[in-house]
Backbone as a printed PyTorch tensor [residue, N CA C, xyz], in Angstrom:
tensor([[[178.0100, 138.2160, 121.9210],
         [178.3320, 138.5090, 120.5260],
         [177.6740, 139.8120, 120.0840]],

        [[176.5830, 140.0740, 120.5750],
         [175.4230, 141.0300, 119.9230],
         [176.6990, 142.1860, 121.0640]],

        [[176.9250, 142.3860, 121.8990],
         [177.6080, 143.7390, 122.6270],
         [178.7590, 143.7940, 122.1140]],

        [[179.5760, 142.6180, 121.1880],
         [180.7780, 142.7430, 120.7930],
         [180.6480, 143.7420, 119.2100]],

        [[179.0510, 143.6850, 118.6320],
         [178.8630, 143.8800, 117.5540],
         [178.5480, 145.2730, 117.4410]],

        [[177.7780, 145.6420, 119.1130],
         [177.5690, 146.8070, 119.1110],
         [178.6650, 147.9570, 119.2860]],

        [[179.6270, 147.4670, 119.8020],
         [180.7280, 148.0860, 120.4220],
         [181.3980, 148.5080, 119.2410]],

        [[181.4660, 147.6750, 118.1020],
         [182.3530, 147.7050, 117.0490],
         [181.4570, 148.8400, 115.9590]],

        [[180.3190, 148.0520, 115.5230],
         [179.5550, 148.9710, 114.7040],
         [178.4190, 149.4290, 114.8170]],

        [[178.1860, 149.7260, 116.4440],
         [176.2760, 150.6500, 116.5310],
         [177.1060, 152.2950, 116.1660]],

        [[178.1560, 152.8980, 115.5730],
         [178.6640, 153.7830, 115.1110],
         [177.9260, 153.7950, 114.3490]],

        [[177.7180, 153.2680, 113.5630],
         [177.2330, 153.1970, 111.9260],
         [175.2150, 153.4110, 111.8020]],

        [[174.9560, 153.0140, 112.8230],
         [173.4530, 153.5240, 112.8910],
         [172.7570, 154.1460, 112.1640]],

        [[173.1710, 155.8250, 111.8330],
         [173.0490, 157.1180, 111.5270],
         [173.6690, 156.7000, 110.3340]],

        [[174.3030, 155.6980, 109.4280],
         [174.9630, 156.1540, 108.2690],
         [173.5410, 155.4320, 107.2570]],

        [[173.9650, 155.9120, 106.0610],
         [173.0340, 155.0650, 105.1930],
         [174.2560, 153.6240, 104.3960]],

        [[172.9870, 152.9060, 103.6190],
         [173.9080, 151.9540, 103.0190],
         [175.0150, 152.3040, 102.2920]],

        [[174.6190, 153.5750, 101.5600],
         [175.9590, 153.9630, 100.2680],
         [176.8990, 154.1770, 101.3310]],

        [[176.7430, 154.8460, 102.1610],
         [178.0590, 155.3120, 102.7710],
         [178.8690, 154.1880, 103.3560]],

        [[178.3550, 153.3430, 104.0990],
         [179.3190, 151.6630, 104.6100],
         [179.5630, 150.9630, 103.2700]],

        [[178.5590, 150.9430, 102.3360],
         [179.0400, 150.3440, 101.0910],
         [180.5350, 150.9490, 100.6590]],

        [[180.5870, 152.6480, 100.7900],
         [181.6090, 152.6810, 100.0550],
         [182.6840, 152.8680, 100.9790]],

        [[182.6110, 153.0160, 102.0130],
         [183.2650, 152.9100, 103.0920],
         [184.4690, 151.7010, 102.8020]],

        [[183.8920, 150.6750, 102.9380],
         [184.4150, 148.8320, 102.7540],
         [184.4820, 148.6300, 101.3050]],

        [[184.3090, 149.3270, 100.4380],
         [185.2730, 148.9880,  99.0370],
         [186.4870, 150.2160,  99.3420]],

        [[186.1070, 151.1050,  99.4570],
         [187.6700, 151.9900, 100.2700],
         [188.3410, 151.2800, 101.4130]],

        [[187.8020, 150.5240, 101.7920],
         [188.9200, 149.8090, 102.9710],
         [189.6590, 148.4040, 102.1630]],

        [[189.0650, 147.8680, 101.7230],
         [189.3800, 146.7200, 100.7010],
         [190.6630, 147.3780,  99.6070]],

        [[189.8480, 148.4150,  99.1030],
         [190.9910, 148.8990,  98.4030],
         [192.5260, 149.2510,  98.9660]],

        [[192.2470, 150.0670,  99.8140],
         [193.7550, 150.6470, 100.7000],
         [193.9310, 149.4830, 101.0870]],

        [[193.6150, 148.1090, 101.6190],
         [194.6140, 146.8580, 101.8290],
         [195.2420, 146.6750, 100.3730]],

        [[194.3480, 146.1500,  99.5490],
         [195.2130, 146.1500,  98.4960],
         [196.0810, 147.1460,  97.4350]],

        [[196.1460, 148.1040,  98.5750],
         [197.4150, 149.2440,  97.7150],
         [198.5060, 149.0850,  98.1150]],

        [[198.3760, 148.6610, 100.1710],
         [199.5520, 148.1120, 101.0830],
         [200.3330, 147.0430, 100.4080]],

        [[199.4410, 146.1180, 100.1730],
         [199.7460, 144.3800,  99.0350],
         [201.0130, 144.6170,  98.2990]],

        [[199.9700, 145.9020,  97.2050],
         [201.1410, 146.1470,  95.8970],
         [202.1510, 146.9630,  96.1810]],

        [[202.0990, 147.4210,  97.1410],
         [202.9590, 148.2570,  97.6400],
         [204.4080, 147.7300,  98.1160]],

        [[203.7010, 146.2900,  98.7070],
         [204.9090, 145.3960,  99.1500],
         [205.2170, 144.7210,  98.1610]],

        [[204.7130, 144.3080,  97.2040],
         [205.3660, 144.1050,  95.9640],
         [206.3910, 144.9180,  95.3830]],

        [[205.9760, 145.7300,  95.8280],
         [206.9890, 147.2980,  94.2700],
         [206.0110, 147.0240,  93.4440]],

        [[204.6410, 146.4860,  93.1070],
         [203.8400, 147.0600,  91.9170],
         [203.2820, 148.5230,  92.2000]],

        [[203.2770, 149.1930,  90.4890],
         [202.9300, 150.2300,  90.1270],
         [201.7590, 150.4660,  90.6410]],

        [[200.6730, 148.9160,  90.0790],
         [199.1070, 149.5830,  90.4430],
         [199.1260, 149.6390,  91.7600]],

        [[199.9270, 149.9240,  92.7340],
         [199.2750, 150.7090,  94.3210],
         [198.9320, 151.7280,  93.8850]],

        [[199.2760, 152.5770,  92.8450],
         [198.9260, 153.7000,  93.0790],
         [197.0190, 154.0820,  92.3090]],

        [[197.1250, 153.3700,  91.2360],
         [195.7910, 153.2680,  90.7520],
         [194.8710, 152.8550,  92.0000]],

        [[195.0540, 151.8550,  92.3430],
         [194.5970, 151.4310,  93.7600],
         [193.8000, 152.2190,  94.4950]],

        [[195.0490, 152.9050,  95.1880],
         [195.1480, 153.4920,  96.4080],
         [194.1150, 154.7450,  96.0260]],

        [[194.4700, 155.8730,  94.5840],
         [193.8750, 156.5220,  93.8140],
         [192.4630, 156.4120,  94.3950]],

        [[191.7160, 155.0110,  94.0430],
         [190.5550, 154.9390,  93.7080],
         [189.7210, 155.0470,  95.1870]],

        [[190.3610, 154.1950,  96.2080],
         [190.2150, 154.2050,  97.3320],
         [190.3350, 155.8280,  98.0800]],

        [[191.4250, 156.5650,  97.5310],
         [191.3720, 157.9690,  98.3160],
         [190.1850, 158.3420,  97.7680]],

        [[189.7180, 159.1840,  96.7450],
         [188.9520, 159.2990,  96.0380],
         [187.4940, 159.1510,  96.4540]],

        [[186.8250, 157.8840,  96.7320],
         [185.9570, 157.2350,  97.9760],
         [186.2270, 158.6340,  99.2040]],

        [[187.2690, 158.0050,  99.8310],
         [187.0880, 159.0110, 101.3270],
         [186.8400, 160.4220, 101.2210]],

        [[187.3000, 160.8620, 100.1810],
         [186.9130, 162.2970,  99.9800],
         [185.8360, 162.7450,  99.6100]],

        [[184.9750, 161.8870,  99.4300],
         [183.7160, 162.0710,  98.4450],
         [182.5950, 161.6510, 100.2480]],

        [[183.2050, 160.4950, 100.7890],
         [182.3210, 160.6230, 102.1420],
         [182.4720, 161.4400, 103.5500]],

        [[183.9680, 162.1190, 103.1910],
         [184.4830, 163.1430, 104.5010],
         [183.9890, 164.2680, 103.8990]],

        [[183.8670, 164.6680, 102.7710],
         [182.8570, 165.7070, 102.1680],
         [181.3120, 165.4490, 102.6640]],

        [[180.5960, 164.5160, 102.3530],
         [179.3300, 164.1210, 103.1260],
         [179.0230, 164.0190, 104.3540]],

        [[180.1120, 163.3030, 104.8560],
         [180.0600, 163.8560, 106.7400],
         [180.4660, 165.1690, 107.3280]],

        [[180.7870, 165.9890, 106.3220],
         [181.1680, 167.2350, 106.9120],
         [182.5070, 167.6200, 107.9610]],

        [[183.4600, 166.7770, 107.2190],
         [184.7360, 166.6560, 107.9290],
         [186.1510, 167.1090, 106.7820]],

        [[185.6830, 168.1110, 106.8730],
         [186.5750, 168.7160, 106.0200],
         [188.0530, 169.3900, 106.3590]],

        [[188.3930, 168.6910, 107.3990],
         [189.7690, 168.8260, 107.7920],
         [190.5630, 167.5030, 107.5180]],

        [[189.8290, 166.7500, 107.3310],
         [190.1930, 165.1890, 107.1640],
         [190.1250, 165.1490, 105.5390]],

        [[189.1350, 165.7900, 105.1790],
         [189.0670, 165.9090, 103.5600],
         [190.2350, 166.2300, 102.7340]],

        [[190.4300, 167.4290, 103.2250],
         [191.7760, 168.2270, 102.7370],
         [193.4350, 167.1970, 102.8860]],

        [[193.2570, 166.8860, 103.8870],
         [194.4740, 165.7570, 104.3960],
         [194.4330, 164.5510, 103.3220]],

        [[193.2490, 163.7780, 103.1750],
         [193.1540, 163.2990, 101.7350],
         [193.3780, 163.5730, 100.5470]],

        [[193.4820, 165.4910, 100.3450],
         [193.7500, 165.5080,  98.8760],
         [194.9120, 165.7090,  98.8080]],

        [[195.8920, 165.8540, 100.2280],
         [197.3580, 166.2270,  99.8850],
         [197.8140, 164.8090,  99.8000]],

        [[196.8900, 162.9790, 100.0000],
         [197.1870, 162.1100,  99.2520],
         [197.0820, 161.4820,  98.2770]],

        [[196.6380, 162.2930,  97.9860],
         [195.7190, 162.1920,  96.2000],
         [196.9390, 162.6550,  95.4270]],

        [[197.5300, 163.7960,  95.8590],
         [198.5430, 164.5880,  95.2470],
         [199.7540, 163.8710,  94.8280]],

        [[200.2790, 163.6190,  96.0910],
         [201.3060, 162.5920,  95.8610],
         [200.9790, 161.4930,  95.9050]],

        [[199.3940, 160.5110,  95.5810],
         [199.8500, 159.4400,  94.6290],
         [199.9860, 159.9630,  93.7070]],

        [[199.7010, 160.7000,  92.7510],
         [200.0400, 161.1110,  91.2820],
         [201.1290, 161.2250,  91.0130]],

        [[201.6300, 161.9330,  92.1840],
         [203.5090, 162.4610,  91.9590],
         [204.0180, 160.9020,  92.1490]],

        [[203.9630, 160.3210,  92.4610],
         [204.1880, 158.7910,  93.3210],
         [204.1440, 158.3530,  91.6480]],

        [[202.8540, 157.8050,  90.9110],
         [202.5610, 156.9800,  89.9250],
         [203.6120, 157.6010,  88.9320]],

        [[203.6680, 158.9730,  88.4920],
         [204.5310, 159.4920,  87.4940],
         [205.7290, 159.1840,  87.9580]],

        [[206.6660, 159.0070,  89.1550],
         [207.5610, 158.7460,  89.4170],
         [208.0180, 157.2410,  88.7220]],

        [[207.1760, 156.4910,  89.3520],
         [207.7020, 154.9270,  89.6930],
         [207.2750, 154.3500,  87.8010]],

        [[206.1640, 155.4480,  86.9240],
         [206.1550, 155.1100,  85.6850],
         [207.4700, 155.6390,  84.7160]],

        [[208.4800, 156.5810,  85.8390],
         [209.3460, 157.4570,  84.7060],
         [208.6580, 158.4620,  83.7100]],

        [[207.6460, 158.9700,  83.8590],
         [207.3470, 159.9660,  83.1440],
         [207.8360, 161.1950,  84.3320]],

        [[208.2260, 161.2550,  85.1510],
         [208.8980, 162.5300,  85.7140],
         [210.6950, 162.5310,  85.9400]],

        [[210.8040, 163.4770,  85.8690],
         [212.2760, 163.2960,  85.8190],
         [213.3400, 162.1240,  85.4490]],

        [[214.0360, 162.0200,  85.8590],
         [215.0130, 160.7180,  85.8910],
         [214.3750, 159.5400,  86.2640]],

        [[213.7630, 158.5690,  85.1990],
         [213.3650, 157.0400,  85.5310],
         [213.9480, 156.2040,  86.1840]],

        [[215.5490, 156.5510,  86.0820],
         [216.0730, 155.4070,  86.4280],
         [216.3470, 155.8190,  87.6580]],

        [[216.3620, 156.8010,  88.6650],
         [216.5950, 156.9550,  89.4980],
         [215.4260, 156.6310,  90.5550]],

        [[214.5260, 155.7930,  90.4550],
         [213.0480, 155.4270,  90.7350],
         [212.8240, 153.9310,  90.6610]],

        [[213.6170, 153.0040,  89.9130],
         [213.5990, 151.9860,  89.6540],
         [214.3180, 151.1380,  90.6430]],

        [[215.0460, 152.0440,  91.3360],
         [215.4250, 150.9060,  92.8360],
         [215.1600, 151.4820,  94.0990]],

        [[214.7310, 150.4700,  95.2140],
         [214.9730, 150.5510,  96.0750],
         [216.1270, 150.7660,  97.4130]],

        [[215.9790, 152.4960,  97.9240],
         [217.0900, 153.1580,  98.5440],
         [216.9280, 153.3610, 100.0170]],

        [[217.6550, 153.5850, 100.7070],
         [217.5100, 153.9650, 101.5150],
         [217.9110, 155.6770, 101.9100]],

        [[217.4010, 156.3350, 102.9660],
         [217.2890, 157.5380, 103.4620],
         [219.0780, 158.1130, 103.0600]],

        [[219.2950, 159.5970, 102.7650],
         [220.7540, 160.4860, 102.5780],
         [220.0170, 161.6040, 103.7880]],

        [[221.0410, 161.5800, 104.2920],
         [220.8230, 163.0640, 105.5670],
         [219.9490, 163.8990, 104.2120]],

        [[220.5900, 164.1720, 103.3030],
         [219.1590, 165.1870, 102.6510],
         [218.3810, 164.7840, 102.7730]],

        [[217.5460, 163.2450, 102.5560],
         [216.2100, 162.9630, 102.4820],
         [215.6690, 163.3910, 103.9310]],

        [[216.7500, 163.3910, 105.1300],
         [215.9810, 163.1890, 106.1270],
         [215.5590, 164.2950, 106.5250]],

        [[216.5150, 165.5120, 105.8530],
         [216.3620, 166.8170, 106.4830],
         [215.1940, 167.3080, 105.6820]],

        [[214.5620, 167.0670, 104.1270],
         [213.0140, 166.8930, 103.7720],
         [212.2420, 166.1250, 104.2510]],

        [[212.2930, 165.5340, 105.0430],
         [211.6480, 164.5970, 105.8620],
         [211.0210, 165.3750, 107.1550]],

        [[212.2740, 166.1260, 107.7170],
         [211.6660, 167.3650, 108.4190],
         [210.7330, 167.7910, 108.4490]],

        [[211.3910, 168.6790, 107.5520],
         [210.3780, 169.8160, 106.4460],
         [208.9610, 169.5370, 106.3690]],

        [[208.9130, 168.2640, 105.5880],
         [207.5110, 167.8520, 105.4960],
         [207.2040, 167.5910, 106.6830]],

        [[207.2530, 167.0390, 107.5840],
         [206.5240, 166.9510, 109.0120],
         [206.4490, 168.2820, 109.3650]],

        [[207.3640, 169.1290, 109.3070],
         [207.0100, 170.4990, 110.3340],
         [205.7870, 170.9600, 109.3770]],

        [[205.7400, 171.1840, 108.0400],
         [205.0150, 172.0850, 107.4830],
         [203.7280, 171.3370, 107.7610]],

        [[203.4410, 170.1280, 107.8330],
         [202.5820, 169.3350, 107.9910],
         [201.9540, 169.5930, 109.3810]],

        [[202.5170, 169.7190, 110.4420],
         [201.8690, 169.9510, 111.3200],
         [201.3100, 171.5900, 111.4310]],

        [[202.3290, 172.6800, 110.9230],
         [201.6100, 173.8560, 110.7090],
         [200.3020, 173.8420, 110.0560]],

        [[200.3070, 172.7740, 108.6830],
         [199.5550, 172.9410, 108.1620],
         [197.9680, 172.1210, 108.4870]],

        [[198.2450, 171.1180, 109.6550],
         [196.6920, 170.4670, 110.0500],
         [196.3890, 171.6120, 110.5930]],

        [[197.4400, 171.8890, 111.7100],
         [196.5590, 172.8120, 112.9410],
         [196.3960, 173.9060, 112.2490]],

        [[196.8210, 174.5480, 111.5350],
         [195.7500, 175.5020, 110.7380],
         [194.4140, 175.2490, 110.0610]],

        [[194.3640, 174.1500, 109.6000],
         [193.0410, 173.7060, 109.4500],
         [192.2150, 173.5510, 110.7470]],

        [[192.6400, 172.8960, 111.7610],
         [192.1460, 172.3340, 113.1470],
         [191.5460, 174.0600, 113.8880]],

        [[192.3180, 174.7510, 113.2570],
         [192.2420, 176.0540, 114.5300],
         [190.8900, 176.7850, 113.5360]],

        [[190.8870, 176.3730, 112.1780],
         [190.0090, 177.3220, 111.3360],
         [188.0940, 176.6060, 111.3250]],

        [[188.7580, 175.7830, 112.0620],
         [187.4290, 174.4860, 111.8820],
         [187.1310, 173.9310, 113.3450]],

        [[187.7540, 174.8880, 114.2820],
         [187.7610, 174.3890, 115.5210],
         [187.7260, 173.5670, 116.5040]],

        [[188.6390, 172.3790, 116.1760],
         [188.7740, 170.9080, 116.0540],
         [189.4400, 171.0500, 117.3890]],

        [[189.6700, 171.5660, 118.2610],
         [190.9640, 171.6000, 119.4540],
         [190.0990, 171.2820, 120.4280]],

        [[188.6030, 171.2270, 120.3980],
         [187.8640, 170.7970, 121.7520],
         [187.9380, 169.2950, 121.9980]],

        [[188.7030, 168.1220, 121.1850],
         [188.4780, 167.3120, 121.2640],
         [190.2290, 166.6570, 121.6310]],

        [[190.7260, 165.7520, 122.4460],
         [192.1190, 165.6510, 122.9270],
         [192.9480, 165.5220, 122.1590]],

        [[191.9970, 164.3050, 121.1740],
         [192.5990, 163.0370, 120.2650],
         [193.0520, 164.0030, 118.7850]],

        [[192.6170, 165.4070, 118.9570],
         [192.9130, 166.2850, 117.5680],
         [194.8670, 166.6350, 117.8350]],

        [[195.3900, 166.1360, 118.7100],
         [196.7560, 166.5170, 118.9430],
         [197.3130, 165.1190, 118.5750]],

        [[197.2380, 163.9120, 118.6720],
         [197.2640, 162.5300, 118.2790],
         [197.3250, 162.9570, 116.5720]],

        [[195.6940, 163.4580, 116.1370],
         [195.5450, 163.1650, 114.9050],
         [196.8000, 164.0050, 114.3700]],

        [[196.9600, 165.0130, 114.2470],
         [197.8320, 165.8430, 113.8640],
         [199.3740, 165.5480, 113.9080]],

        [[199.6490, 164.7060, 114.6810],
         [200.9240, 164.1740, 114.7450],
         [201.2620, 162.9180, 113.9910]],

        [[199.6710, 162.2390, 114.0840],
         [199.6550, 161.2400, 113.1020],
         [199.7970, 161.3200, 111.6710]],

        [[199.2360, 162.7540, 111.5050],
         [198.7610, 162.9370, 110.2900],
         [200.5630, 163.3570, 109.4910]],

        [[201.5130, 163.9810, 110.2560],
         [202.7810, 164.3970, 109.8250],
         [203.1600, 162.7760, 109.5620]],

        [[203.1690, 161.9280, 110.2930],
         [204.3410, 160.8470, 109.7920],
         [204.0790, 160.2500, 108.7070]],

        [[202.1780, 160.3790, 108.5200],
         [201.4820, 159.4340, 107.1170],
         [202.3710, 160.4630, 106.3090]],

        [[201.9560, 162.1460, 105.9570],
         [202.8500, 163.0950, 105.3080],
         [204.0600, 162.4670, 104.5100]],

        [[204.6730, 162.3350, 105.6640],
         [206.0470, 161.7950, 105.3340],
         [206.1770, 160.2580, 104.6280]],

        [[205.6110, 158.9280, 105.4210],
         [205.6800, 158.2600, 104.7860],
         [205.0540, 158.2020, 103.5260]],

        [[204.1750, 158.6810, 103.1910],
         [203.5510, 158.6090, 101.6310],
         [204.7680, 159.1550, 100.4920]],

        [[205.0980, 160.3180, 101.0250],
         [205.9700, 160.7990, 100.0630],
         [207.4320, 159.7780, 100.0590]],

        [[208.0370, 159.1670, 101.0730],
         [208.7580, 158.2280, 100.8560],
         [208.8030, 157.1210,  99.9710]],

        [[207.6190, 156.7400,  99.7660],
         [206.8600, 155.4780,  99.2510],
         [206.9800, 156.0710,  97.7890]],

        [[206.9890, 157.0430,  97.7070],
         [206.9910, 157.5960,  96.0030],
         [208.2920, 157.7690,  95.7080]],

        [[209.7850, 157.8340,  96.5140],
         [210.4840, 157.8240,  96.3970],
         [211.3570, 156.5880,  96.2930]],

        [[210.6120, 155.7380,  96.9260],
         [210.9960, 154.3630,  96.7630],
         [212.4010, 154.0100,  98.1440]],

        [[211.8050, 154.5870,  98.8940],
         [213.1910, 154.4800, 100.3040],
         [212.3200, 154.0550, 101.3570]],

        [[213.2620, 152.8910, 101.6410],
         [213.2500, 151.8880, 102.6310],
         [212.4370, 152.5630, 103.7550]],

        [[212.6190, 153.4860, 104.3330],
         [212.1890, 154.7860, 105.1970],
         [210.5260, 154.7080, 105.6600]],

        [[210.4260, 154.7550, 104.1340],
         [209.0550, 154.6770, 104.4080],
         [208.2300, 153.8610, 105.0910]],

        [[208.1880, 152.5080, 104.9090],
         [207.3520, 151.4400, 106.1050],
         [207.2820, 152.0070, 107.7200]],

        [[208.7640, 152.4890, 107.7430],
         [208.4840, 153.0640, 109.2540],
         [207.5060, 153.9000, 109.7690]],

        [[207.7520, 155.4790, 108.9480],
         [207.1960, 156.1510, 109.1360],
         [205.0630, 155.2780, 109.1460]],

        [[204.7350, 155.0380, 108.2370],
         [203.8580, 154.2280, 107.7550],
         [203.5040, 153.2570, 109.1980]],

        [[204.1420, 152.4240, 109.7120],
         [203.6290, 151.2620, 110.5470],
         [203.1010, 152.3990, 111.6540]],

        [[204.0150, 153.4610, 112.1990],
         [203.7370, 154.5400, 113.1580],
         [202.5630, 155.5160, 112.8850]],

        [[202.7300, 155.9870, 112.1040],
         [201.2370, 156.6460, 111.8690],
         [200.0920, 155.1820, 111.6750]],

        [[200.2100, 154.3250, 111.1820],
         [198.8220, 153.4510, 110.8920],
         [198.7000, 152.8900, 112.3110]],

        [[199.4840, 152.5900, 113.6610],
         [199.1960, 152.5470, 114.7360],
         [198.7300, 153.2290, 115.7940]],

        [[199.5120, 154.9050, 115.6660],
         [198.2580, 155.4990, 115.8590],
         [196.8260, 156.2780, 115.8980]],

        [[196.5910, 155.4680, 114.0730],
         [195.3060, 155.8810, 113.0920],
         [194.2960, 154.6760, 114.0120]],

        [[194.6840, 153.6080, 114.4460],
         [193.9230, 152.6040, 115.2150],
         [193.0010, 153.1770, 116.1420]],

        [[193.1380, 153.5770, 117.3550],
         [192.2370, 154.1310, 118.1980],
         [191.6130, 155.1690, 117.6790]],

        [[192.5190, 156.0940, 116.8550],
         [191.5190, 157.8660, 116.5360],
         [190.9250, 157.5500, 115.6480]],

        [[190.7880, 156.5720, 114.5940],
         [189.6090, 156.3350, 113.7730],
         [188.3820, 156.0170, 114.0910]],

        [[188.5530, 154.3860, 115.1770],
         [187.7940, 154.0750, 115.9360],
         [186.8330, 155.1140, 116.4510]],

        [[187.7180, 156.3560, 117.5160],
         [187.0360, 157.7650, 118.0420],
         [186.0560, 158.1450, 117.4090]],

        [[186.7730, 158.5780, 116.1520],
         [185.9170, 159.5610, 114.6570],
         [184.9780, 158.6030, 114.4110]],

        [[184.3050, 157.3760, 114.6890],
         [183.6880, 156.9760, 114.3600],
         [183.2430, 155.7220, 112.8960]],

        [[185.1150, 155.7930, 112.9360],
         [185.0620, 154.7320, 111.1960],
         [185.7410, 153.6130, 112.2220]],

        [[185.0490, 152.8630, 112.4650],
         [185.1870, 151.4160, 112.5320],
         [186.1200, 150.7820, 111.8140]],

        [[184.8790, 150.4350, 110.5420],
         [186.2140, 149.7280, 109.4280],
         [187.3550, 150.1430, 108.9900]],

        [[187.5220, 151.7260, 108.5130],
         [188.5690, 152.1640, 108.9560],
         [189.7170, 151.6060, 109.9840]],

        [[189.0820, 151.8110, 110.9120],
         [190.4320, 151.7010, 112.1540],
         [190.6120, 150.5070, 111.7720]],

        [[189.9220, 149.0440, 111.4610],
         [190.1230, 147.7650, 111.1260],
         [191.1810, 147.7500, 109.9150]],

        [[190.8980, 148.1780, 108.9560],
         [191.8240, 148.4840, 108.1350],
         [192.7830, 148.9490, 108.1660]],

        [[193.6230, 150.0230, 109.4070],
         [194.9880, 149.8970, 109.8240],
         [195.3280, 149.0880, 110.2760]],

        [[194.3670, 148.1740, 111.0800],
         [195.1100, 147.1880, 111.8560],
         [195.8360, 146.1270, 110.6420]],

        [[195.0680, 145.9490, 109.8500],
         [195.9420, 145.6240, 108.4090],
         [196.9740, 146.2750, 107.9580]],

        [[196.5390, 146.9090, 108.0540],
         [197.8150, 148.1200, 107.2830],
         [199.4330, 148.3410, 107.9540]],

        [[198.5990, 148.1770, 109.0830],
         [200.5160, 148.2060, 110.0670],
         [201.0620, 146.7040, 110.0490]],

        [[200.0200, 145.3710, 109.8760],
         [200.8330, 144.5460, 109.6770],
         [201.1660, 144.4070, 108.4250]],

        [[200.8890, 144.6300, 107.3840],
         [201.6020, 144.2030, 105.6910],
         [202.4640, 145.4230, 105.9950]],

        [[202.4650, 146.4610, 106.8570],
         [203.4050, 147.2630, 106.4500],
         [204.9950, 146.9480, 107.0560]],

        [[204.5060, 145.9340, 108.1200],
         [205.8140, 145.1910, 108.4900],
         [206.2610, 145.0040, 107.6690]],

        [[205.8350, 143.4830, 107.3810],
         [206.1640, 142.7350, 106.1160],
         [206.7720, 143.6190, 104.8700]],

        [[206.2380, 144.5760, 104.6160],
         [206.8540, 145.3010, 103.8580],
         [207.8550, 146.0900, 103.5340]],

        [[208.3370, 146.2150, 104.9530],
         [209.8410, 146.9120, 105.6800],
         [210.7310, 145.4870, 105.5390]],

        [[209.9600, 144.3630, 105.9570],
         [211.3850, 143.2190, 106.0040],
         [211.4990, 142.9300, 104.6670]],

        [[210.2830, 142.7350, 103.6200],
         [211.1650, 142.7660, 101.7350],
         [211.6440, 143.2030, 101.2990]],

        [[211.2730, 144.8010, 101.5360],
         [212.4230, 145.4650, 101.0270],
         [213.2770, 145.9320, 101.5300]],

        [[213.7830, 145.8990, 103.1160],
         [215.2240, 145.4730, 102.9920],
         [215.9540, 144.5140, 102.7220]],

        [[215.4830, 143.2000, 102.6970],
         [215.7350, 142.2130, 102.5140],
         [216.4000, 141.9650, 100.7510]],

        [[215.1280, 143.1950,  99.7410],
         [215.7810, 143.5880,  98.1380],
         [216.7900, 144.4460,  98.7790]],

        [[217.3260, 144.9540,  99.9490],
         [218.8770, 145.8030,  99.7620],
         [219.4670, 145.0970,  99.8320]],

        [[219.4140, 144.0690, 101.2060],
         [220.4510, 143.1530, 101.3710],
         [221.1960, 142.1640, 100.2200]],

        [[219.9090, 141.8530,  99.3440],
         [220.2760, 140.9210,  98.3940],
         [220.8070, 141.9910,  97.1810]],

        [[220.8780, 143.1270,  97.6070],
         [221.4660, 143.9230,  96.4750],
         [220.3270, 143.6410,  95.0490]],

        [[219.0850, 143.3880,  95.0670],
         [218.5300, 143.2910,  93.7550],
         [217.5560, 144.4020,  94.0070]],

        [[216.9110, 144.9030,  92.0980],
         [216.5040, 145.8530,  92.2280],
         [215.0540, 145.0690,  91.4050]],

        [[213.7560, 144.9890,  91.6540],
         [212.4780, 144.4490,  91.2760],
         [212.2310, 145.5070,  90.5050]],

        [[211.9180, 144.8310,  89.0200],
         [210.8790, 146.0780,  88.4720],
         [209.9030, 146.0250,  88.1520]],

        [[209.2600, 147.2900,  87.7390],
         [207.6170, 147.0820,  87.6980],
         [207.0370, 146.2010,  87.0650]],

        [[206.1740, 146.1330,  87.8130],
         [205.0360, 145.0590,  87.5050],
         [203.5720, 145.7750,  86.9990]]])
């Protein structure tokens, strides 16, 4: 038990209490943003908010500021996300149901992955992150979260996918980087994110549209 414990968290050694403290209310939180997320409730995004917020404040303290930055482009679009799904941006009603992908969405779907990957490895190359294997993993990982987040604000079916794929392979490279609970917390995350692909197609199939909660 004691080598199963070490294996998992003698990572954490070197950290102090605040930092695992806030570590595991940021992991607690991002499960329950996945939750509301599979609901169609609004507060994922307050949620999720509070929980990004956390990581940026301890990838700033660990001095991982390529990971930092990647956090604030989800900070960004939860906001764009919350104003969406509240109707204070554009067309409300076009936000209020659940859709699936138009060749346009997919061809921004692109977009955002390509620019996304220009845009880690420019961070990666400025911060010299390429000595390590798993920085070509992260970076690829990091395009599909890209993508699925912004889906999720759009409210298309699309998204869980992208989402279950990047949070599977956030599993091992977190672990790597040294966040434990983290990586534990995708392993959550890719399963509600199932579940969350079969409800809401399941709201297409049944043709109904859930509203906020």
């Amino acid at each position: 038990m004691h080598e199963v414990a070490e294996f998992l968290f003698g990572q954490y050694r070197g950290y102090s209490v605040l930092q695992i403290t806030l570590e595991t209310i940021a992991v607690f939180l991002g499960i329950a943003s996945v939750i509301l997320s599979k609901k169609n409730s609004i507060l994922l995004y307050p949620t999720g908010l509070i929980s990004t917020i956390i990581y940026i404040y301890l990838l700033y303290d660990w001095e991982l500021y390529g990971d930092l930055v990647i956090n604030l482009y989800y900070f960004y679009v939860s906001i764009y996300g919350w104003l969406l799904w509240s109707g204070k941006y554009g067309n409300s009603n076009d936000y209020l149901k659940i859709t699936i992908n138009s060749r346009r969405d997919y061809l921004k779907c692109a977009l955002i992955f390509i620019f996304s990957l220009i845009f880690v490895s420019g961070i990666y190359l400025f911060l010299d992150r390429f000595d390590k294997w798993w920085a070509y993993a992260d970076i690829f990982m990091t395009g599909l979260l890209f993508v699925g987040t912004w889906l999720l604000a759009k409210r298309k079916l699309e998204n869980w996918l992208f989402l279950i794929a990047g949070d599977v392979i956030a599993i091992p490279l977190f672990y790597l980087k040294g966040y434990t609970l983290t990586s534990i917390l995708n392993v959550f995350l890719t399963l509600i994110a199932i579940y969350g692909y079969v409800a809401w197609k399941k709201i297409l199939q049944d043709k109904k549209s859930i509203p906020l909660q």
